[in-house]
DRENDO-521441 format. One line per 4 residues: number of its first residue (from 0); for each residue x, y, z of C-alpha. Coordinates in pm, whole numbers. Example, Ala and Ser with C-alpha at 12.3 -4.5 7.8 and 13.67 -1.06 7.14 Angstrom:
0	1230,-450,780  1367,-106,714
//
This chain:
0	10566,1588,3011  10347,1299,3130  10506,1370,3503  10379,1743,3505
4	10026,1678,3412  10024,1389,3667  10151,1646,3899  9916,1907,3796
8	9582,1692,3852  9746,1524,4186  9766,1909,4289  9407,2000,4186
12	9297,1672,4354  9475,1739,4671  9406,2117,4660  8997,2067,4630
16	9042,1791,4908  9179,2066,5162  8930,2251,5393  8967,2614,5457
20	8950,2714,5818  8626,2917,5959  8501,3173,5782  8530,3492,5963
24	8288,3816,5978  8511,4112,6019  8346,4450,6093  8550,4801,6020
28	8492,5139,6234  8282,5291,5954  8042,4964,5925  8192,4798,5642
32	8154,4359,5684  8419,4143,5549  8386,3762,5528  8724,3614,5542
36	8868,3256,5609  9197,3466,5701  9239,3653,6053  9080,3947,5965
40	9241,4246,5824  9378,4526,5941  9173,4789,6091  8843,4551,6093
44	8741,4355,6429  8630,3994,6480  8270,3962,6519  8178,3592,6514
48	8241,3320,6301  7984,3221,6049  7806,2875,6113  7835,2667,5770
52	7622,2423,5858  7306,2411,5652  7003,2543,5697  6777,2347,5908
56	6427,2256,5762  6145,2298,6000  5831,2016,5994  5478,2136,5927
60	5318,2291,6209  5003,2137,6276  4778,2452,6134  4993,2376,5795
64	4872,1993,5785  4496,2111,5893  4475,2334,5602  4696,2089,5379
68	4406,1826,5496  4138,2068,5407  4307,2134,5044  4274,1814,5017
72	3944,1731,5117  3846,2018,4854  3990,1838,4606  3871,1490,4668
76	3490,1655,4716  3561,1754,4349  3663,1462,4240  3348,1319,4396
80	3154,1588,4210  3288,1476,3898  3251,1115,3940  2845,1176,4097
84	2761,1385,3789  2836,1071,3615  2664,790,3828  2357,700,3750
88	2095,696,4036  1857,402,3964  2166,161,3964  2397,290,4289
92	2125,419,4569  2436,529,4748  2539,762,4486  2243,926,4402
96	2254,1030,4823  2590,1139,4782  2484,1354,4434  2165,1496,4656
100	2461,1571,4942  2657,1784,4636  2394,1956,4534  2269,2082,4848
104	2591,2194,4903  2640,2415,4620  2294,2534,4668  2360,2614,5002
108	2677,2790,4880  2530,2996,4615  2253,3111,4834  2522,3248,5092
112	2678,3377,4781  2392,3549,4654  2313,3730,5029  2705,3855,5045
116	2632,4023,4674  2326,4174,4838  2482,4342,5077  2772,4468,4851
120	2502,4574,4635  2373,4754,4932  2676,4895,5026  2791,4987,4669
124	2887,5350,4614  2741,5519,4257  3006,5399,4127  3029,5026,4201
128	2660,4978,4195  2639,4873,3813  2926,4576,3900  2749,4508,4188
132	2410,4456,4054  2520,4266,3771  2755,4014,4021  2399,3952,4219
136	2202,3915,3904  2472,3671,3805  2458,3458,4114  2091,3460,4126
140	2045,3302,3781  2310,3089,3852  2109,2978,4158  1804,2977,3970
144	1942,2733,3710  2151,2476,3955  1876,2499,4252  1540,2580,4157
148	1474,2461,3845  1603,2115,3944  1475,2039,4309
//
Protein backbone atom coordinates (compact mmCIF):
# COMPACT_ATOMS: atom_id res chain seq x y z
CA UNK A 1 0.00 0.00 0.00
CA UNK A 2 2.78 2.33 1.20
CA UNK A 3 4.49 1.73 -2.50
CA UNK A 4 1.29 3.08 -4.37
CA UNK A 5 0.88 6.25 -2.49
CA UNK A 6 4.68 6.81 -2.83
CA UNK A 7 4.03 6.24 -6.42
CA UNK A 8 1.04 8.34 -6.59
CA UNK A 9 2.72 11.65 -5.06
CA UNK A 10 6.16 10.84 -7.09
CA UNK A 11 3.62 11.01 -10.16
CA UNK A 12 1.87 14.26 -9.07
CA UNK A 13 5.36 15.64 -8.28
CA UNK A 14 6.82 14.73 -11.55
CA UNK A 15 3.58 15.49 -13.48
CA UNK A 16 3.34 19.36 -12.06
CA UNK A 17 7.21 19.53 -12.77
CA UNK A 18 6.55 18.92 -16.65
CA UNK A 19 6.05 21.96 -18.99
CA UNK A 20 3.48 21.87 -21.66
CA UNK A 21 4.67 22.96 -25.04
CA UNK A 22 3.42 26.51 -26.60
CA UNK A 23 0.19 27.36 -26.40
CA UNK A 24 -1.38 27.63 -29.72
CA UNK A 25 -4.23 30.11 -31.17
CA UNK A 26 -6.16 28.14 -33.68
CA UNK A 27 -8.70 30.03 -35.84
CA UNK A 28 -11.75 27.98 -37.73
CA UNK A 29 -13.38 29.17 -41.23
CA UNK A 30 -16.44 30.56 -39.43
CA UNK A 31 -14.22 32.71 -36.79
CA UNK A 32 -14.27 30.50 -33.94
CA UNK A 33 -10.48 30.84 -31.67
CA UNK A 34 -9.16 27.88 -29.95
CA UNK A 35 -6.20 28.03 -27.52
CA UNK A 36 -4.51 24.74 -27.53
CA UNK A 37 -1.04 23.41 -26.32
CA UNK A 38 -1.85 20.51 -28.97
CA UNK A 39 -1.35 21.03 -32.92
CA UNK A 40 -4.43 22.45 -33.56
CA UNK A 41 -7.49 20.63 -34.52
CA UNK A 42 -8.96 19.68 -37.35
CA UNK A 43 -10.51 22.12 -39.59
CA UNK A 44 -8.95 25.25 -37.52
CA UNK A 45 -5.57 27.01 -38.81
CA UNK A 46 -2.45 28.10 -36.90
CA UNK A 47 -2.40 31.67 -36.23
CA UNK A 48 0.49 32.44 -33.86
CA UNK A 49 1.59 31.21 -30.76
CA UNK A 50 0.68 33.04 -27.64
CA UNK A 51 3.66 34.82 -25.77
CA UNK A 52 3.47 33.63 -21.93
CA UNK A 53 5.71 35.83 -20.75
CA UNK A 54 4.27 38.37 -18.36
CA UNK A 55 3.08 41.46 -18.81
CA UNK A 56 5.61 44.12 -18.85
CA UNK A 57 5.12 47.11 -16.41
CA UNK A 58 5.79 50.44 -17.90
CA UNK A 59 7.69 53.38 -15.54
CA UNK A 60 5.91 56.67 -14.92
CA UNK A 61 6.04 58.97 -17.69
CA UNK A 62 7.31 62.13 -16.63
CA UNK A 63 3.67 64.06 -16.83
CA UNK A 64 2.63 61.12 -14.20
CA UNK A 65 5.57 62.14 -11.65
CA UNK A 66 4.76 66.08 -12.35
CA UNK A 67 1.28 65.64 -11.29
CA UNK A 68 2.28 62.86 -8.61
CA UNK A 69 4.75 65.89 -7.39
CA UNK A 70 1.95 68.34 -7.48
CA UNK A 71 -0.42 65.81 -5.37
CA UNK A 72 2.00 65.96 -3.24
CA UNK A 73 2.85 69.39 -2.83
CA UNK A 74 -1.09 69.77 -2.18
CA UNK A 75 -0.84 67.70 0.49
CA UNK A 76 2.21 68.90 2.25
CA UNK A 77 0.68 72.77 1.77
CA UNK A 78 -2.11 71.19 3.94
CA UNK A 79 -0.21 69.84 6.25
CA UNK A 80 1.47 73.24 6.54
CA UNK A 81 -2.01 74.74 6.89
CA UNK A 82 -2.70 72.63 9.69
CA UNK A 83 0.45 72.98 11.51
CA UNK A 84 0.36 77.33 10.82
CA UNK A 85 -3.18 77.44 12.24
CA UNK A 86 -1.50 76.19 15.24
CA UNK A 87 1.79 78.29 15.56
CA UNK A 88 1.72 81.04 17.37
CA UNK A 89 3.06 84.28 15.71
CA UNK A 90 4.77 86.32 18.49
CA UNK A 91 7.11 83.25 19.19
CA UNK A 92 8.16 81.86 15.38
CA UNK A 93 8.36 85.23 13.03
CA UNK A 94 8.83 82.70 10.30
CA UNK A 95 5.57 81.12 10.80
CA UNK A 96 3.41 83.83 11.18
CA UNK A 97 4.95 84.81 7.24
CA UNK A 98 4.21 81.48 6.19
CA UNK A 99 0.37 81.71 7.94
CA UNK A 100 0.08 85.39 6.08
CA UNK A 101 1.43 83.26 2.74
CA UNK A 102 -1.81 80.67 3.50
CA UNK A 103 -4.10 83.02 3.90
CA UNK A 104 -3.51 85.05 0.97
CA UNK A 105 -3.73 82.10 -0.82
CA UNK A 106 -7.08 80.99 0.04
CA UNK A 107 -8.19 84.50 -0.26
CA UNK A 108 -6.89 84.71 -3.50
CA UNK A 109 -8.64 81.39 -4.24
CA UNK A 110 -11.99 82.22 -3.01
CA UNK A 111 -12.02 85.48 -4.79
CA UNK A 112 -11.38 83.56 -8.20
CA UNK A 113 -14.00 81.32 -6.84
CA UNK A 114 -16.45 83.82 -6.19
CA UNK A 115 -15.93 85.58 -10.01
CA UNK A 116 -16.39 81.86 -11.73
CA UNK A 117 -19.94 81.70 -9.60
CA UNK A 118 -20.62 85.11 -11.09
CA UNK A 119 -20.47 84.25 -14.28
CA UNK A 120 -22.43 80.92 -13.86
CA UNK A 121 -24.82 83.03 -12.17
CA UNK A 122 -24.78 85.07 -15.26
CA UNK A 123 -25.04 82.41 -17.48
CA UNK A 124 -27.67 80.45 -15.45
CA UNK A 125 -30.83 79.49 -17.31
CA UNK A 126 -34.40 80.07 -15.14
CA UNK A 127 -33.84 77.14 -14.01
CA UNK A 128 -30.34 76.99 -12.50
CA UNK A 129 -30.42 80.53 -11.36
CA UNK A 130 -31.73 79.75 -7.71
CA UNK A 131 -28.47 77.10 -7.32
CA UNK A 132 -26.51 79.51 -8.81
CA UNK A 133 -27.23 82.44 -6.71
CA UNK A 134 -27.14 80.62 -3.62
CA UNK A 135 -23.40 78.89 -4.67
CA UNK A 136 -22.19 82.81 -5.09
CA UNK A 137 -23.90 83.92 -1.96
CA UNK A 138 -22.14 80.98 -0.37
CA UNK A 139 -18.67 81.82 -1.56
CA UNK A 140 -19.06 85.40 -0.86
CA UNK A 141 -19.76 84.94 2.88
CA UNK A 142 -17.31 82.49 2.95
CA UNK A 143 -14.91 85.16 1.62
CA UNK A 144 -16.32 87.64 3.79
CA UNK A 145 -15.63 85.59 6.92
CA UNK A 146 -11.90 84.09 6.01
CA UNK A 147 -10.74 87.50 4.14
CA UNK A 148 -12.34 90.54 5.17
CA UNK A 149 -13.19 90.37 8.45
CA UNK A 150 -9.65 89.26 9.38
CA UNK A 151 -7.13 91.39 7.21
Amino acid sequence: MRVWVMLLVLGLCFGSTCRAGPISRCESADGRVVYSDDPCPAGTQHMRTVDEKPAVEVGKTPADARAHDARSAGSVRRAAQATAGSADPDRDPEAASELRKIKLAQCDDLVRRVEYAQRDLDAATESERASAELSLRRLQAEHQDKCVKHK
